[in-house]
C-alpha positions as CSV (number, residue, x, y, z in Angstrom):
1,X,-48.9,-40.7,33.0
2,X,-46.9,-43.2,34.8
3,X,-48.5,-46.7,35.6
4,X,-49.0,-48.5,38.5
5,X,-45.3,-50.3,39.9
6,X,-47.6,-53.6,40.2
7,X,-48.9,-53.1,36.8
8,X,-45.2,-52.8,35.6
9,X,-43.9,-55.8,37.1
10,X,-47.2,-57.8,36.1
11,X,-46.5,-56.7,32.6
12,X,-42.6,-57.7,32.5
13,X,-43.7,-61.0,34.1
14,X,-46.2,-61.5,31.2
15,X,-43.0,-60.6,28.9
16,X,-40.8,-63.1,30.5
17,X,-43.2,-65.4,30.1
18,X,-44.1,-65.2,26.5
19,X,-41.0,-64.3,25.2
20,X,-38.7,-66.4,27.8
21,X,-36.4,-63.3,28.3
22,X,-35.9,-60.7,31.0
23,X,-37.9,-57.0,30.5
24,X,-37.1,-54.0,32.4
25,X,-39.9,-51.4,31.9
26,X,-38.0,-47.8,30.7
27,X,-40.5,-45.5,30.2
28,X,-44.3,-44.7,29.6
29,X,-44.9,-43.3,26.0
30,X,-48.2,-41.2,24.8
31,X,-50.1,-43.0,21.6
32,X,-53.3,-42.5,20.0
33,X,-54.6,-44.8,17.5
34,X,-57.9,-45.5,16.6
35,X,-58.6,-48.9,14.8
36,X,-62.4,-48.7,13.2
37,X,-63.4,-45.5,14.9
38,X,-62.4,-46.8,18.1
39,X,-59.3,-46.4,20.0
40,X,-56.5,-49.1,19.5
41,X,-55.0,-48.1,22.8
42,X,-55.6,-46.4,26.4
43,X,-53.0,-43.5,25.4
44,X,-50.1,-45.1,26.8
45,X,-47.9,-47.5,25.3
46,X,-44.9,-49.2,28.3
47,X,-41.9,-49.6,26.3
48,X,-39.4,-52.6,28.3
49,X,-35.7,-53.0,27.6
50,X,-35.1,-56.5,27.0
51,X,-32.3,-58.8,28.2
52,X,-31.7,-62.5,26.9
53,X,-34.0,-62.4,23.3
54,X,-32.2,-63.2,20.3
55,X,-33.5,-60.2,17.6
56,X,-35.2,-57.5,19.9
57,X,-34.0,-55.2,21.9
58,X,-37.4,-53.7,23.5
59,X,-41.1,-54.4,23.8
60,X,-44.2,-52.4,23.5
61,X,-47.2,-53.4,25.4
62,X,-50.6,-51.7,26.5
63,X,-54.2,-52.5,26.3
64,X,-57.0,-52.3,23.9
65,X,-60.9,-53.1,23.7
66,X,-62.6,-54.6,21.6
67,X,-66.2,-55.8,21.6
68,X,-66.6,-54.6,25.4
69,X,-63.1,-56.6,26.7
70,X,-59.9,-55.3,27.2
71,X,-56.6,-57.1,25.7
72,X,-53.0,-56.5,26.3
73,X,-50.9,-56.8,23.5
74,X,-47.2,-56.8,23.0
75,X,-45.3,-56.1,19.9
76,X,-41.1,-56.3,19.9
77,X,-38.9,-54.1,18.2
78,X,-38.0,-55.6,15.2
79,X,-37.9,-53.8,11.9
80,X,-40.1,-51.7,10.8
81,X,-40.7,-51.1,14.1
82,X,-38.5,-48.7,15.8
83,X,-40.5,-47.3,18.8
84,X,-44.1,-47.2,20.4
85,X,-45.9,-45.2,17.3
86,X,-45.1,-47.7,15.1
87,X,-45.5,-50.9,17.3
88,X,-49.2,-49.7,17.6
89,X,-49.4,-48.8,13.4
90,X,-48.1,-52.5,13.0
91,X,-50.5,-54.1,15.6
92,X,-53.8,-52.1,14.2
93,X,-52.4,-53.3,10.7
94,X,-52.1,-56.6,11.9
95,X,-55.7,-56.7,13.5
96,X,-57.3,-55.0,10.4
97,X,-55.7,-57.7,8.2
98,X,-57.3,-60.5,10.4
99,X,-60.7,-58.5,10.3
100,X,-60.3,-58.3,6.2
101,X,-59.7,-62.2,5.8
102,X,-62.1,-64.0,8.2
């Protein structure tokens, strides 16, 4: 279940440069969520240690579809989130809320 090293670096590079700090990817996590019938994420969520951010210690990013495209989203471990399973639970929440209100 491990990803591609290239992948890995692309993603802490995409870290960096959202979140102007440094990300050092720690490990590949199993997830399963489905957001309206389909699923919120590929299976695997890549959980980075982060270095230099002011209120998170780790980020959780991996990749979605929606409408035919894939996304990669990122979510950092700030309370109530405290690992991978419930970065994704807070993401899906977030996208259902955006879905509800539009």
């Amino acid at each position: 279940m491990q990803s591609k090293p290239h992948t890995i670096k692309k993603l802490a590079d995409g870290i960096r440069s959202i979140y102007g700090c440094h990300a050092v990817w720690l490990r590949t996590h199993p997830a399963h969520k489905e957001w309206y019938g389909e699923f919120a994420t590929d299976g695997v969520v890549q959980v980075y240690e982060l270095t230099g951010h002011n209120r998170a210690n780790r980020c959780y990013v991996w990749n979605y579809q929606e409408h035919g495209e894939w996304y990669y989203t990122t979510v950092l471990e700030i309370p109530p989130v405290s690992d991978a399973e419930s970065a994704v639970r807070a993401d899906v929440a977030r996208r259902v809320k955006e879905v509800t209100h539009k």
